[in-house]
N, C-alpha and C positions, 0 to 999 in steps of 0.2 A: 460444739456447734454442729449441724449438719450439715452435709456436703450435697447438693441436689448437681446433677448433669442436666444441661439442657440440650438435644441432639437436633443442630440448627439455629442459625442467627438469620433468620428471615424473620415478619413481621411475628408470626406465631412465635416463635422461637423467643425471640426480646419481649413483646407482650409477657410470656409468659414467665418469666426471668423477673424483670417487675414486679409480676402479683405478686411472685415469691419472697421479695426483699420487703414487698407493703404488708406483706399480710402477717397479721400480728398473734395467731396463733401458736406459731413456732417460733421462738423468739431467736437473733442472733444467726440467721440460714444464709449462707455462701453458696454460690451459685456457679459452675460453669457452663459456659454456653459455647459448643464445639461446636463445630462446621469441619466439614470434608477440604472446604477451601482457604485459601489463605485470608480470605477478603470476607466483611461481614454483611449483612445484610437480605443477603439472599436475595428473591426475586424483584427487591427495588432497587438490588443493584445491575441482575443480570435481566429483567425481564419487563421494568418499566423503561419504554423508549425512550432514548437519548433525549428526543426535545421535547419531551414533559417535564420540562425542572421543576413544576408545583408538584406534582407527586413525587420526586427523586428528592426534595426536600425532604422530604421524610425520613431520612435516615439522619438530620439532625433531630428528630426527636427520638430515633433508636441506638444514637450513639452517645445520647444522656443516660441511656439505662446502660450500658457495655463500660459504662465511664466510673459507674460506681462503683464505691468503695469493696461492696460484698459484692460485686459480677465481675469476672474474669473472662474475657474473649480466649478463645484456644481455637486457633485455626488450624489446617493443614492437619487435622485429626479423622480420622476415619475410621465409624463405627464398621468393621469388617471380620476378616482371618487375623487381625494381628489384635485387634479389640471387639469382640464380640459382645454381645449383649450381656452373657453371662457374667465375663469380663468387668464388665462398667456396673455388676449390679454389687461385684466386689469392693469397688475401690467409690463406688458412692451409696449413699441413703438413699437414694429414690432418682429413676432416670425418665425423666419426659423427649418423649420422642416427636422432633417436629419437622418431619423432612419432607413434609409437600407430599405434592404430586406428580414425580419427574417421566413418568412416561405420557406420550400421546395416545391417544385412541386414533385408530384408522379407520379409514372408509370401508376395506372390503371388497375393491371391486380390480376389475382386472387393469395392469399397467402401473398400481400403485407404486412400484421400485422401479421404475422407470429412473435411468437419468435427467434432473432437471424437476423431478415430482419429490419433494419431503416435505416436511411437518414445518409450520408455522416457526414453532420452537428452535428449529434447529436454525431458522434462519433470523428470529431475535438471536441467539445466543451466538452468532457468527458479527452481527452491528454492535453485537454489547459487550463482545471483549469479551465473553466464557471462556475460559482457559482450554475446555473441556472440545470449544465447537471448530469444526474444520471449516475452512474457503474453499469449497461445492464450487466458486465460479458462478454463484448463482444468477447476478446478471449478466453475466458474461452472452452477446449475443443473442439477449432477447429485447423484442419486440413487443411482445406482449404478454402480461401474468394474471393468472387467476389464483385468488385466493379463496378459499372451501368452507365457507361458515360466515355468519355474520353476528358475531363478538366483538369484544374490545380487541383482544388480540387481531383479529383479524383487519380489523377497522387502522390497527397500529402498523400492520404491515403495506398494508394498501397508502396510508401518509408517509412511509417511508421510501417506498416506491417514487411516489409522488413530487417530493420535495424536489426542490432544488439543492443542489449542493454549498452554496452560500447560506441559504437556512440552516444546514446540518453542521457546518464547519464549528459555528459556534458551542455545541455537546462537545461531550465527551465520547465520541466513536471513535472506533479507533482509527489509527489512520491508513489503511490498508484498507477497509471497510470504506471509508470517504472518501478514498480514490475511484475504487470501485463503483459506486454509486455516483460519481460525478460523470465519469466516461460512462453512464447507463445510457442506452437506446431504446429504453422503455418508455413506451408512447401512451398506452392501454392498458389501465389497472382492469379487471374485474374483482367481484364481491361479491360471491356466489352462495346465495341462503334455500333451502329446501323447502320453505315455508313462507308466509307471507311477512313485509313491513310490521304489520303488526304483534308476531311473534319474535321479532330480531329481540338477541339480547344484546347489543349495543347500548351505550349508554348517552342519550342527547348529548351531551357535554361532547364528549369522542365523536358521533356525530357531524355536529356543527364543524368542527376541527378540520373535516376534510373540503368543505365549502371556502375554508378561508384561505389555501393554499395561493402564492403569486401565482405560480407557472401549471397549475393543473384546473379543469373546469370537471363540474358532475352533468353526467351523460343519464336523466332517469325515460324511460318506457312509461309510460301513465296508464298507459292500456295492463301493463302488465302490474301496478300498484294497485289496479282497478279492482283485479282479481281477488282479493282480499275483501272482506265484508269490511273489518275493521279499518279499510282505505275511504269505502263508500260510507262511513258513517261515525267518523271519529270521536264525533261529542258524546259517544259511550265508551269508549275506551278509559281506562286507568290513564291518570295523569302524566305520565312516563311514555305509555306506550304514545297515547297520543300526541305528545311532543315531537317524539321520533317520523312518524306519520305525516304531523304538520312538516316538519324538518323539508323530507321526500315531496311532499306536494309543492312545496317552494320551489325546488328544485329544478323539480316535473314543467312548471311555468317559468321558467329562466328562461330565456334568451343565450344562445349559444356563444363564447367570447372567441372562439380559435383559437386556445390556449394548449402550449405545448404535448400536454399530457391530459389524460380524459381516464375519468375514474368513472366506471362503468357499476352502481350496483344493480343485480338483477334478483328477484324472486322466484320462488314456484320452479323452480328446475334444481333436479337430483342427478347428483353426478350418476352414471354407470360405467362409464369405461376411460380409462384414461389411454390416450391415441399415441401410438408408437409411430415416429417417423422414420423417413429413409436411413437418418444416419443414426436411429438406435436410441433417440432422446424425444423427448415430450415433445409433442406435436401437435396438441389440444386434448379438448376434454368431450365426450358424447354424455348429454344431458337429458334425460327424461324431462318432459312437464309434467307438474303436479297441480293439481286442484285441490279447494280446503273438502275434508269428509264431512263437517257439519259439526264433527266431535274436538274438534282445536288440534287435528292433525292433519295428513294428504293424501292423497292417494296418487296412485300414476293414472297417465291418459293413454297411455303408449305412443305419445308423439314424442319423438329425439329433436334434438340439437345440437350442433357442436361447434363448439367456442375455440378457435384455435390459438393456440400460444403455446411459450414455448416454457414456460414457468410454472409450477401448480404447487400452492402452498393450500397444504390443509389443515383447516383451523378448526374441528370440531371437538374440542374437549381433551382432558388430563384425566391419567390416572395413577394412581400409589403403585408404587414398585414393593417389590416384599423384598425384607428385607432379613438376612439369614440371621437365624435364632430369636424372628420376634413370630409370634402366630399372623396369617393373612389371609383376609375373608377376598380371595380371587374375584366374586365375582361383584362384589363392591369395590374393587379395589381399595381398600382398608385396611386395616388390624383392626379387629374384635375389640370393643369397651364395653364400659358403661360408667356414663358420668367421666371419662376421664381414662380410668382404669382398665389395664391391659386386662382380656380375658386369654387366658388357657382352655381350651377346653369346656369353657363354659363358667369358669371361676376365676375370680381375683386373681391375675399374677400380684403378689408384695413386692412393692418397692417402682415398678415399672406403669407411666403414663404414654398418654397421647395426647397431642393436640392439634388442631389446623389444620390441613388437605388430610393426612393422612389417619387424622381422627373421625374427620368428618362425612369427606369425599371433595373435589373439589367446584365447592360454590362457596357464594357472596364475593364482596368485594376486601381490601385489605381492614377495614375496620372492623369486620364480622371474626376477626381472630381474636377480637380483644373478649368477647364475652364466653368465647368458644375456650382461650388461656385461662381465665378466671373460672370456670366450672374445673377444668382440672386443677387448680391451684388449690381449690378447696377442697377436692377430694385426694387429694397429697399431703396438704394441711393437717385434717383431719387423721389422715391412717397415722400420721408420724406423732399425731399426739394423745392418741389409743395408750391405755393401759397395755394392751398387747402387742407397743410398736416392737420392733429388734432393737436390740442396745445399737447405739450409734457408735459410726465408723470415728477414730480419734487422731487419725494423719491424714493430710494433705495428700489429697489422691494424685497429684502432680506427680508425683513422688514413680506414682505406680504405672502414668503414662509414660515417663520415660523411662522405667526399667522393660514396658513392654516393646520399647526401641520407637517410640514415635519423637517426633521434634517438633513441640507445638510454636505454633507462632502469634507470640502473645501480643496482647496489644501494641506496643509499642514497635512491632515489627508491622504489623496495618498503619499506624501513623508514619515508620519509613517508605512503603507502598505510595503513601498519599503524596508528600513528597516528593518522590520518583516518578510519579503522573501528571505532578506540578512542573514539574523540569521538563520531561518529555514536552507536557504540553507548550508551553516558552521557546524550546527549542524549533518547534515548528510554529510560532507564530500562532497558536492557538491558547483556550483555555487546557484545562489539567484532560489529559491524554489517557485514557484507561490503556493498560498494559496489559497484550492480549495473550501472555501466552504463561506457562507454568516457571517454566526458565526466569522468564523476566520479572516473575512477581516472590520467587523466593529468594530473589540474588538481591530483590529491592529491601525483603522485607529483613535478609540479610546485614544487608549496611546498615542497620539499626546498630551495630557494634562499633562501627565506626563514627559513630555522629557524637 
């Protein structure tokens, strides 16, 4: 039987795991689906907010695929120095790589490392338990945040700001995170987009979301929604965009409640400077206005603004990390395919795939991996059942990860984790409690020897 790796348990990752075990060309394919982490899922577990549980459901449809008979979870494995690509193309038939796209893009401009100024990311991956993410203290002392794009992520940081701490208790945040966020003294979200309402990528759904909050009201400018052609004329717009639009016009015509917190989105202003204060940390933001060019982008006016706060999350886009011994198109942030398949140099690597952020770049939403897994599934498929495939591998590549000194943590060490977040959570009078740190999640996944 053949042995396929699959590098990542995020939604690409299990999609593509799946095709493998459906698809009927290669009959009899076992499958492993490693992660760096002990915990499966990837970004619906570290990067879908806490109080979305319709989308966090979703990992009971990805935990029917990791349950099967031919799919093997193996956490806490790391393609790196101790397993290299080369490595894994030993001890499997064919290795699909699905590891996102874990770095941020920056703005560019000056004060960006400012204390108090990081990536969008870093501050999901601090509420959602990443083993990986530090406590920055990020609301620690402020007053007011601006957030630097207008995405879903961005949209998700701004609701989180926003909530109340009685809304959030019920997730799974952790709890140091929830303390945190409940002694907040943030009054003033901002939602800072470079471009008009009509170009946001937000998604109405997400939208809406921030409207319905108890304790926060939206604060919209009309004059400045105005500015946009697609504001003054929305019965041409695409069905989405003009949702979004309709969405802001509502808004725009509210009636103010005097609700504790005030979620500010703005358009037509480009960051340029991030403002350094007396004691050395973010002190606001100096904003260019923009006008539309005619061509669906802006230009500057050379008129400034500056939005003072003491928080700056920026939220403009991801991209692939390269990663040592696979080839990477740096300025896509990619590895080289076609169809699926790794290129070298312009030709076929055998035996090695891609698929999902780091095949593609990172766009669409989680459902655009399922058709994005299925093209490379076929073209793995297919090489493997080539008159000129290689003789297949005949042991259990297990075998080979632990003589290279790794110590996977197999399923049943994720079902001890679950468990130990079940208890956490109980213990504190909440639902299951994500375990925020490495310590606590391998000691948990540990006592799977004792149960």
């Amino acid at each position: 039987m053949p042995y396929i790796a699959v590098v990542g348990s995020g939604p690409s990752g299990v999609y593509t795991a799946q095709g493998l075990v459906q698809q009927t060309v290669v009959p009899d394919v076992r499958v492993d689906v490693l992660d760096r982490l002990p915990c499966p899922y990837g970004l619906v577990r570290y990067g879908v907010a806490p109080d979305h549980e319709k989308i966090k459901s979703l990992q009971g449809t990805l935990r029917t695929v990791l349950q099967d008979e031919r799919v093997r979870f193996l956490g806490g494995v790391e393609v790196g120095p101790a397993l290299p690509p080369a490595k894994l193309l030993e001890l499997y038939d064919a290795v699909v790589y699905c590891v996102g796209a874990a770095a941020d893009r920056r703005l560019g401009i000056p004060g960006e490392d400012l204390p108090g100024s990081c990536s969008a990311t870093d501050f999901v991956a601090w509420y959602s338990a990443h083993p990986d993410a530090r406590d920055d203290g990020f609301v620690r002392g402020v007053r007011t945040a601006v957030a630097i794009g207008v995405g879903n992520v961005a949209v998700d940081v701004v609701r989180i700001l926003a909530r109340g701490a009685d809304e959030l208790a019920p997730t799974d945040m952790p709890q140091a995170a929830l303390g945190a966020l409940a002694a907040s003294e943030v009054r003033d979200v901002y939602m800072v987009g470079r471009r008009g309402p009509s170009q946001a990528r937000f998604t109405t759904k997400e939208l809406r979301e921030l409207g319905g909050l108890a304790g926060a009201e939206i604060v919209v400018d009309e004059a400045e929604l105005a500015l946009d052609p697609g504001y003054r004329d929305p019965a041409a717009l695409p069905g989405a965009v003009r949702r979004n639009v309709e969405v802001l016009r509502d808004w725009a015509g509210a009636p103010r409640r005097g609700a504790a917190r005030r979620i500010r989105p703005r358009f037509f202003l480009r960051p340029a400077e991030i403002i350094e204060g007396a004691d050395g940390r973010v002190a606001g933001v100096r904003f260019e206005r923009t006008r539309p060019d005619g061509l669906g982008g802006v230009r500057g006016t050379g008129t400034f603004e500056v939005i003072e706060a003491e928080l700056v999350l920026r939220s403009v886009g991801y991209r692939g990390v390269a990663l040592e011994g696979l080839p990477f198109d740096a300025a896509r942030g990619t590895v080289p395919q076609a169809a699926g398949r790794v290129l070298r140099d312009g030709r076929v690597s055998p035996g090695e795939y891609v698929a999902g952020w780091i095949k593609r770049g990172p766009t669409g939403v989680i459902g655009t991996n399922r058709p994005c897994a299925k093209e490379t599934v076929a073209s793995l498929a297919a090489d493997l059942s080539a008159p000129t495939a290689p003789e297949r591998i005949a042991r259990d590549p297990l075998a080979g990860l632990l003589g290279a000194g790794l110590h996977p943590v197999e399923w049943s060490g994720w079902q001890s984790i679950e468990r130990a977040e079940a208890a956490l959570g109980h213990s504190l009078g909440r639902n299951s409690v994500k375990i925020p740190d490495w310590d606590g999640l391998l000691s948990a996944a540990r006592a799977v020897q004792e149960v």
